[in-house]
C-alpha positions, 0 to 999 in steps of 0.5 A: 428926360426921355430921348429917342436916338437914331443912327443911319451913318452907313450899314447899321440902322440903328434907334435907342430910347435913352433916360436920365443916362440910362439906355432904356433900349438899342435896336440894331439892324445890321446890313452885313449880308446884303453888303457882303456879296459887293465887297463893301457898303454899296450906298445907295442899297443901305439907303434903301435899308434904312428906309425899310428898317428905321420906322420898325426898329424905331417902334421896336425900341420904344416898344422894349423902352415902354415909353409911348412917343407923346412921352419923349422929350427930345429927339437926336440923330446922328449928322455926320460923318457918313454917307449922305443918303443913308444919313439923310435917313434917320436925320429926316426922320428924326427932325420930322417927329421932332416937328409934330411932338413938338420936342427939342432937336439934336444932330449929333457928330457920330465920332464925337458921340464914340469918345463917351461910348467908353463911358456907357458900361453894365447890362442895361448899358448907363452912362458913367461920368460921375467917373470922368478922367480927362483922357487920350481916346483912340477912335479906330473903325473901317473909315476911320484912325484918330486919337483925340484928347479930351481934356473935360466933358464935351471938350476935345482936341483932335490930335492926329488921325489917319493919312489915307486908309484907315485900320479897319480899311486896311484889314478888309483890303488885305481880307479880299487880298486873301479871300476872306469875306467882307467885312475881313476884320473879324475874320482875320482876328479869329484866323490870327488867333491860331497864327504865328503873329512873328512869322512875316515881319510887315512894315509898321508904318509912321510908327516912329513919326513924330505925330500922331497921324496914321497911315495903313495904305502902305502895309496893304501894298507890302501885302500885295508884293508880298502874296505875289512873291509867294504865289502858292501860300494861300494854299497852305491854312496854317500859313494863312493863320500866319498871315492874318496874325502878322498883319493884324500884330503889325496893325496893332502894334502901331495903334497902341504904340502911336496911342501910348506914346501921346498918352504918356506926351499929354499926361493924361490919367486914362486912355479910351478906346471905341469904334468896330476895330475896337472889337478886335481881341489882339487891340483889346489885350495889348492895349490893356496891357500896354496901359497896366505898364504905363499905370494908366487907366482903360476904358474899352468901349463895350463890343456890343457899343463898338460899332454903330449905335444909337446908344451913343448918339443918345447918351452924348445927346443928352449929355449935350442938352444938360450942358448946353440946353440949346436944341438945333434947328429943324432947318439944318441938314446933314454933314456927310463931311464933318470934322470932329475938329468942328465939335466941342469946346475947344478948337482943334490942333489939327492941321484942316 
């Protein structure tokens, strides 16, 4: 089977030519710079960009792939979530060559696609469920928190996720705080990485709560009081490094504990985790060794796979058509909106 994938969820555009599990090819073209001077992703300028974009990185990947589009044997984009016109980019776009080659559609769920990125490994990237673990998977990114059990192959609960904002949200709210540019995630990771993660002691929120929700407004809040109550800081570089590496170790120290913790509820053998705040080096390191401690096995999502990609979407696409070879209709339209509780097959515990 050779399949051809976009992504178009919001800043990334994003194709990739997939085979028998194999990643053949994954063009990326990242919307950063023209965002960054708005502080954020302006929605209708990435529409635009995808537009621009997709049909040439489309060409690119099949070109890297060497695979002609007559040999494609389905087509996949993702359906949701994400912002609505920039999905209805690549999700028109692929429904549309389905249509004329004559191929098997699939509107994939972009959260569902990063629980299996953990399971996409090497250099050319392949897919890697012959290894397979039942797993609790923490899905951390700038629009989103959760961490789902995936109890087998495309059959996943959603246990809890995040109240307000999320991690990665959190991190770029308390960058513009500072000064940082946008996105502020990978800037306070290499600030922190000079920092005193002990010099400030911000709060952890819900990180004793009985659940499995996040909930980061109110850390970004505490940083607010906290810079007004000491107005000349950011006049002092190394106390910026203490800053970046407090938030950061507090922001952590609730994702790998919440994660842990329900880890250890479920017994699981494995615990995965994907999505942009993946990347962060403090989550990658205690997570793994939170996970050594605990005698259970990691699987981090590769960086280069961390963010949007539609390597993901591809492999997860594939894997959905060997499963349940059903195609969708080329009549749906997307779901800006979809809940990961809507996917797989089990029904999700998760209050709506």
């Amino acid at each position: 089977m050779i399949l051809l994938a976009f992504e178009t969820s919001c800043d990334e555009t994003s194709t990739a030519v997939v085979q028998n599990g194999r990643v053949l090819s994954n063009a990326i073209s990242s919307q950063i710079r023209l965002h960054s001077e708005y502080g954020g992703v302006v929605p209708e300028l990435a529409a635009r960009e995808h537009l621009r974009n997709l049909i040439p990185m489309a060409r690119t990947a099949l070109r890297e792939a060497g695979v002609a589009a007559a040999h494609l044997d389905a087509v996949a984009a993702t359906r949701g979530p994400g912002l609505p016109s920039a999905l209805m980019v690549g999700f028109k776009a692929a429904q549309a060559l389905a249509f004329v080659l004559h191929r098997p559609f699939l509107g994939i769920h972009h959260h569902e696609a990063h629980l299996y990125s953990p399971w996409i490994n090497g250099d050319p990237p392949a897919s890697d469920f012959a290894t397979f673990q039942p797993n609790l998977s923490l899905i951390v990114s700038g629009g989103h928190t959760m961490l789902v059990h995936v109890e087998s192959e495309l059959n996943h609960h959603l246990l809890g996720a995040t109240l307000d904002d999320a991690a990665g949200e959190c991190f770029d709210k308390v960058g513009k705080l500072i000064g940082l540019p946008y996105p502020a995630g990978p800037e306070i990771d290499r600030l922190a990485e000079r920092g005193n993660p002990q010099a400030f002691d911000f709060p952890r929120p819900m990180i004793h709560e009985p659940n499995d929700d996040f909930s980061f407004s109110g850390l970004k809040t505490s940083v607010r009081y906290f810079l007004r109550d000491h107005p000349g800081l950011l006049e002092d570089a190394g106390r910026v490094r203490d800053l970046c590496a407090s938030v950061q170790a507090a922001i952590v120290d609730v994702l790998v504990t919440k994660t842990l913790n329900a880890a250890r509820r479920l017994r699981v053998p494995c615990v995965t985790a994907s999505g942009g705040v993946t990347c962060n080096r403090a989550l990658r390191r205690q997570l793994t060794a939170a996970c050594e401690r605990a005698k259970l096995t990691l699987r981090l999502a590769q960086p280069k796979l961390c963010t949007d990609n539609a390597a993901m979407i591809g492999i997860l696409a594939e894997r959905q058509l060997q499963s349940r070879p059903k195609p969708h209709l080329l009549s749906e339209e997307v779901l800006p909106d979809w809940d990961l509780a809507e996917t797989g097959a089990a029904s999700s515990t998760h209050r709506t």
